[in-house]
C-alpha positions in Angstrom: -52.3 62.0 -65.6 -48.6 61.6 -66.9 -47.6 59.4 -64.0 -50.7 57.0 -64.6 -49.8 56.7 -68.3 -46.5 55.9 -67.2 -47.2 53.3 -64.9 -49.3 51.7 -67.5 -46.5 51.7 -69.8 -44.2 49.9 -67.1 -47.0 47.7 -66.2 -46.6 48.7 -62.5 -49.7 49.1 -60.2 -50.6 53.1 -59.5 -52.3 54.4 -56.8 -52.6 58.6 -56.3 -52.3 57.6 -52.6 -48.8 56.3 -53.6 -47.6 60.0 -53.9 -46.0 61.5 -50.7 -44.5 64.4 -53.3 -44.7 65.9 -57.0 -42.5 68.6 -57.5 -40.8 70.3 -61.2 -36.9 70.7 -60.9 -36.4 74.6 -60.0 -40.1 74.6 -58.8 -41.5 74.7 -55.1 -42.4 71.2 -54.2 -46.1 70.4 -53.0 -47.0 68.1 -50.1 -50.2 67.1 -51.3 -52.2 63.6 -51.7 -53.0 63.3 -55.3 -51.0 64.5 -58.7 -53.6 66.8 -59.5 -53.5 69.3 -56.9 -49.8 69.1 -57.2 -50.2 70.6 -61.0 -52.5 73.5 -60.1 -50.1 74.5 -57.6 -46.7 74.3 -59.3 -44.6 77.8 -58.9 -41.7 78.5 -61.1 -38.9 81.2 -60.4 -40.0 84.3 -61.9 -36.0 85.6 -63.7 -35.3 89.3 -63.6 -32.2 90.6 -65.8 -31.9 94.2 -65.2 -29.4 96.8 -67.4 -27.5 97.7 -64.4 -26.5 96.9 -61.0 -28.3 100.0 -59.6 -31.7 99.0 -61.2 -31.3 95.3 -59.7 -30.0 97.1 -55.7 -32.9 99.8 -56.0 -35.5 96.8 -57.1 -33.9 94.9 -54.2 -34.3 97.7 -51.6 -37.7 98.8 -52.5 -38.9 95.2 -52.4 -37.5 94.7 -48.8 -38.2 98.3 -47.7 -42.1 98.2 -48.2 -41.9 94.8 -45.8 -40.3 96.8 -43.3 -42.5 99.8 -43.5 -45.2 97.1 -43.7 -44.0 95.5 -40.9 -45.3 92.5 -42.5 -43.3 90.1 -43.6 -46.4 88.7 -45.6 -47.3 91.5 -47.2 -46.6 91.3 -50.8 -47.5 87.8 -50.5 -51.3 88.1 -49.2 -51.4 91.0 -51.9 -50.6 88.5 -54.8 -51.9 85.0 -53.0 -48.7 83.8 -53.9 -45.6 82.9 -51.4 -43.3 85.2 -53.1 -39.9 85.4 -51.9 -36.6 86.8 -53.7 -33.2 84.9 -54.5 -31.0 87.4 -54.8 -28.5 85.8 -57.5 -25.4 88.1 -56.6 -23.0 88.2 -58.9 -25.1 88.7 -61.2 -27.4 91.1 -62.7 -31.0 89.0 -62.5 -32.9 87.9 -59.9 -35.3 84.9 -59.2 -38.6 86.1 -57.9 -40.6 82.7 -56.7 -44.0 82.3 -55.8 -45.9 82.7 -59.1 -47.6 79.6 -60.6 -47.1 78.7 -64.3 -49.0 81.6 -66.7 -48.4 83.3 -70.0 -46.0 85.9 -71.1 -48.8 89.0 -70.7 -49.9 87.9 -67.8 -46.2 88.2 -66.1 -45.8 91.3 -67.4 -49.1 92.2 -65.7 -48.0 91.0 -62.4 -44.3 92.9 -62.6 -46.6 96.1 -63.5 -48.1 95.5 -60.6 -45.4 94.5 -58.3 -43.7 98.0 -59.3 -46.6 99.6 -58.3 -46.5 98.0 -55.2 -43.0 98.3 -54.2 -42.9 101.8 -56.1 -40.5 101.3 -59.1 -41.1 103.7 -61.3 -40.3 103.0 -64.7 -39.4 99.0 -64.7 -39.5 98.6 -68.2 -36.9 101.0 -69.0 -34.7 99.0 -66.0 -35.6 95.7 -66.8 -33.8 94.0 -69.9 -35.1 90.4 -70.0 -38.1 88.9 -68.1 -39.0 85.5 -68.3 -40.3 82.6 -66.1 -38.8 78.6 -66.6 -42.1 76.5 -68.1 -40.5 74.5 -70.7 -38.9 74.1 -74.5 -39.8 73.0 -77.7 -37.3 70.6 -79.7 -38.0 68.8 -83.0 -37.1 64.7 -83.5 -35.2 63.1 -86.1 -38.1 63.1 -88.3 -38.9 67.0 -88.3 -41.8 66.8 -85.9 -42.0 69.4 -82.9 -42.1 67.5 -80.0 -43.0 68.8 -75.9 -40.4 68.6 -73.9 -40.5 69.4 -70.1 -38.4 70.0 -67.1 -37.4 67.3 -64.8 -40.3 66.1 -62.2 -39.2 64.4 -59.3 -41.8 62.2 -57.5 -41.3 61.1 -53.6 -43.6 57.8 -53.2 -44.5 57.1 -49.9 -42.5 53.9 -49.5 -39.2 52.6 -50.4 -40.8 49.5 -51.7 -42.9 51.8 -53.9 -40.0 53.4 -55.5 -37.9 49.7 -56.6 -40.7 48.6 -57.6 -41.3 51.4 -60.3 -37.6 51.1 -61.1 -37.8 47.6 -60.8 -40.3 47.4 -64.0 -39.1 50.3 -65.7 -35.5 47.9 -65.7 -37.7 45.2 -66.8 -39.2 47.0 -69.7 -35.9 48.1 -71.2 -34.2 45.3 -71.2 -37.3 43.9 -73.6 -35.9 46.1 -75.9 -33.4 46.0 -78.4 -30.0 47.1 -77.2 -29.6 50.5 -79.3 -33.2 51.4 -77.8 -32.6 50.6 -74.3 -32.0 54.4 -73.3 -34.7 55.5 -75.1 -37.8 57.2 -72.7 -41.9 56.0 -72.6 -43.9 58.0 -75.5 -46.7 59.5 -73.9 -49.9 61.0 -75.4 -51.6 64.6 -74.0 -55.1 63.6 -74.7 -56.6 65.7 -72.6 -54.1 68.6 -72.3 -56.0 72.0 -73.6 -53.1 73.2 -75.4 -51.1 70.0 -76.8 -54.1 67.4 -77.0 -53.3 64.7 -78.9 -48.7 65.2 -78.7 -46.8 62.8 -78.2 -43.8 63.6 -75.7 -41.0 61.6 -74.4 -40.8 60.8 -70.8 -37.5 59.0 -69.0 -37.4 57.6 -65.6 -34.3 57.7 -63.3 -33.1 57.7 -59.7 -33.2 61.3 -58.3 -28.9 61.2 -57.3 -27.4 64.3 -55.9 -24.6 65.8 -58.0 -22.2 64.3 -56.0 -23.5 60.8 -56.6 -23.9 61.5 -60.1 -20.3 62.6 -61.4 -19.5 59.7 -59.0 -21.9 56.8 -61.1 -20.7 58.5 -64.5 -16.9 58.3 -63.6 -17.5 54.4 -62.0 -19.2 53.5 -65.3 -17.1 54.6 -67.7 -13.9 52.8 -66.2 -16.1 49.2 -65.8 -16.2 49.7 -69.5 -12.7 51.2 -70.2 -11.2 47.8 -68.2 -14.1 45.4 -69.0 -16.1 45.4 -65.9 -19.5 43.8 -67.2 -22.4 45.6 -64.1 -22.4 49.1 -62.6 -25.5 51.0 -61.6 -27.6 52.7 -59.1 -29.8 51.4 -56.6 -31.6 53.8 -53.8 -29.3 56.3 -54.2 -26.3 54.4 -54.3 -23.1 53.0 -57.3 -22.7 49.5 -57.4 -19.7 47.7 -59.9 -20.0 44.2 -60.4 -16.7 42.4 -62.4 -18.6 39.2 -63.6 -21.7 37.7 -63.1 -20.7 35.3 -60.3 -18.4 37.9 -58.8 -19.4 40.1 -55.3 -20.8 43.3 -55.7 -19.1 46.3 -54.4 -20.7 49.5 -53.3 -18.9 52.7 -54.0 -18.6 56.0 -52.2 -15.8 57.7 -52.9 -13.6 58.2 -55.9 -10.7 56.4 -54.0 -12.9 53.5 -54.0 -13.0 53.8 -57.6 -9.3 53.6 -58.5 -9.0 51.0 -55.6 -11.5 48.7 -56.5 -12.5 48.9 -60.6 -8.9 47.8 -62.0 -8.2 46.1 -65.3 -7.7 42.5 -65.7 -4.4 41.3 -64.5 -2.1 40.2 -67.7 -0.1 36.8 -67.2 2.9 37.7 -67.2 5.0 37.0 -70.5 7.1 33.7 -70.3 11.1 35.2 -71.0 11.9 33.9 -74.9 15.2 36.5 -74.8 17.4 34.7 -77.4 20.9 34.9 -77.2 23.1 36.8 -79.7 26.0 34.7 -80.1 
């Protein structure tokens, strides 16, 4: 529904055959055919934070030990229809239990009672300090107003040609807009949503770039503006810097290529007026 409202808002042609992929950031992703059984499948990471290291080791063991005994690998997972599988976290004292879809905070307590039960931890919420699951926050805008905001969702179209063509209008749009406004995001309307029908919420479209890439397009940018440079920006994945409009554009990589290739503007050199002191 979201990505049809947002193609209408771009003015780009959408098709539910067009999605390869739908996942949230931090969620499983979903190899389906249309958006909608994408949604009713999305799992976020269940977060454990125990009081103590022994409580988060005997959680682990028991969890792992009624597998064994099991000698199912499966077992917890057929139990709860879920794919549940544990990220240990070291270091810390929480772990991420994933598998569960998106549901309310009763409801997880519910299925920890009952995972306890399973795995035969006695007690949990004596051991357990903080249980929570990522789904999303509230902010307020500059008017007051609660707004919905969600986690990142990444989209994998089926074609490259698909995906420049989304950011092809999405560019297009922007640039229709007045200069202060031009980072600004599509309002979108939850019409049908059960819970927020009839909110507005922002959404903002971007390349997916790995970190890497990322740190490497922020750093590129801000020294084309620190030394004048007039073009840098992604395109599939990749930094491009342009000096001028009639100049050639240079793909960067590295950070090397960034101090090598995005230098200032070469100052004539000053003509010798050196008087001489008689």
């Amino acid at each position: 529904m979201v990505l049809q409202q947002l193609a209408q808002h771009i003015n780009v042609p959408f098709k539910e055959s067009d999605v390869l992929m739908l996942k949230r950031m931090n969620g499983q992703p979903n190899f389906v055919d249309t958006p909608e059984v994408a949604y009713s499948n999305l799992t976020y990471p269940v977060f454990i934070k125990f009081n103590t290291d022994e409580s988060k080791d005997d959680f682990i063991d028991r969890f792992e030990s009624v597998l064994t005994e099991k000698m199912n690998p499966q077992y917890l997972s057929q139990k709860f229809n879920a794919n549940l599988f544990l990220d240990k976290m070291p270091r810390t004292m929480k772990i991420q239990l994933h598998g569960f879809r998106t549901m309310t905070q009763t409801n997880l307590y519910q299925v920890i009672d009952r995972l306890s039960k399973q795995i035969g931890y006695g007690n949990w919420k004596d051991k357990i300090q903080t249980l929570y699951q990522t789904r999303y926050t509230k902010f307020f805008d500059f008017s007051g107003q609660e707004q919905l905001q969600t986690e990142g969702i990444i989209v994998k179209l089926r074609t490259r040609r698909l995906k420049f063509e989304w950011m092809r209008r999405t560019r297009e749009e922007m640039v229709k807009r007045p200069k202060d406004q031009r980072k600004g995001g599509f309002s979108i309307n939850l019409k049908n949503h059960v819970k927020y029908r009839h909110r507005n919420f922002t959404v903002y479209i971007d390349e997916h770039l790995s970190t890497h890439k990322k740190n490497l397009f922020l750093i590129a940018r801000a020294r084309c503006l620190l030394n004048n440079w007039l073009h840098c920006w992604t395109w599939d994945g990749q930094v491009y810097v342009r000096k001028t409009e009639n100049a050639s554009t240079i793909r960067i990589n590295t950070f090397e290529d960034i101090d090598r290739c995005v230098k200032p503007n070469p100052i004539p050199a000053l003509i010798n007026r050196a008087v001489k002191i008689p």
